[in-house]
C-alpha positions, 0 to 999 in steps of 0.5 A: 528511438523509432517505434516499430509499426506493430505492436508485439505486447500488451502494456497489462503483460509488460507490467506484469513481467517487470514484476516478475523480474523484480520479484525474482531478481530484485529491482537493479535487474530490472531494465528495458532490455532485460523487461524486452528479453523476458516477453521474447521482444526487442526493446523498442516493441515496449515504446509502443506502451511507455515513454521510458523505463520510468514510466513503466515502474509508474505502472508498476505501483499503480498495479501493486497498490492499486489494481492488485488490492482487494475491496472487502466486500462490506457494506456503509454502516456505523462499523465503518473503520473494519472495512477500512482495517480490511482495506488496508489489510489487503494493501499490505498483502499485495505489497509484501507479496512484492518486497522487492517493489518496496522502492518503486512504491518509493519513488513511483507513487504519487497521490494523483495514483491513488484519487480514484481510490480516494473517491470510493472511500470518500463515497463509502464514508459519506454512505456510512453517515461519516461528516465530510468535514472528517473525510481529509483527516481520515483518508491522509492518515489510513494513506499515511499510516498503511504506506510507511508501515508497509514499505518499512515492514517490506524493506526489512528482513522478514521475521517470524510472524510474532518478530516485532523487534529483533532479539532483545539482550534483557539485561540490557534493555529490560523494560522494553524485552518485558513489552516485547514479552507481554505482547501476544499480537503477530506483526499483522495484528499489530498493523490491523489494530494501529489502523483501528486505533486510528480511525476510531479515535477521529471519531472520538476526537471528533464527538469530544473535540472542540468544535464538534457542536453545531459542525456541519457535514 
């Protein structure tokens, strides 16, 4: 298809009104002329940005677990793991903020997106004093950990901010409603806390472990 000789749009405007309409009408609304009708353009004033529609639900991911996330502003020390926690944090407000994106962050996220990312961390653990030799292990699992607990919890009906499980039948399942029961976390807390058991424990692992002497940075 021709590209018109001017463009009409900037690609930051596209991106944000095919979230619009994804957060509004759900990601099988979403498409070229629907995105073109809602910036007041035709389609093929969008080629001037992106090859394809796939292109720009790539931008879409990049923007909601990339640009749209928040750095804490905490500086390198021993309390290194909460800037993580917050980190991780803010990925999950950005990406519940969307719910409806909860699939292009599927099919549209791929860890080349995320190594800018990756470096910052990298530099800020290394400032921190944390071994490189522990680097790998700890950013895979933040990543790991913070995308599938995310996309799970945005996929499913929101509940009430203590709804961890759905209602229990006790006589049924006793021993799992008395957990249920006895937990005072909400569905946030439990995120935070899964993310610092985590990386607290590399670091025990790590100073108890075998192979922790004479390992070098």
């Amino acid at each position: 298809m021709p590209r018109p000789s001017k463009p009409l749009i900037n690609r930051d405007a596209a991106v944000e009104a095919s979230i619009e309409i994804i957060d509004a009408e759900g990601l099988s609304a979403f498409s070229l002329p629907r995105l073109a009708a809602h910036l007041g353009v035709r389609a093929p004033s969008l080629y001037h940005h992106f090859a394809d529609k796939n292109e720009i639900l790539t931008a879409v991911a990049r923007h909601i677990a990339g640009k749209s996330v928040i750095k804490p502003r905490r500086a390198p020390g021993p309390d290194w793991p909460e800037y993580f926690v917050s980190l991780a944090l803010n990925f999950r407000q950005s990406v519940l903020r969307h719910r409806n994106a909860a699939p292009v962050l599927i099919e549209h996220l791929p860890r080349e997106i995320l190594i800018p990312g990756f470096e910052d961390a990298a530099r800020f653990l290394t400032d921190s004093g944390v071994p490189s030799r522990l680097h790998v292990q700890i950013l895979d699992g933040i990543e790991t950990l913070s995308v599938g607990a995310v996309l799970a919890e945005a996929v499913r009906t929101p509940r009430n901010r203590h709804a961890w499980f759905p209602a229990i039948d006790s006589d049924e399942y006793p021993y799992l409603a008395k957990a249920v029961e006895a937990n005072d976390l909400t569905v946030k807390e439990l995120f935070a806390e899964r993310i610092r058991s985590f990386l607290y424990g590399v670091v025990v692992n790590d100073a108890g472990g075998p192979g922790a002497e004479g390992s070098s940075a």
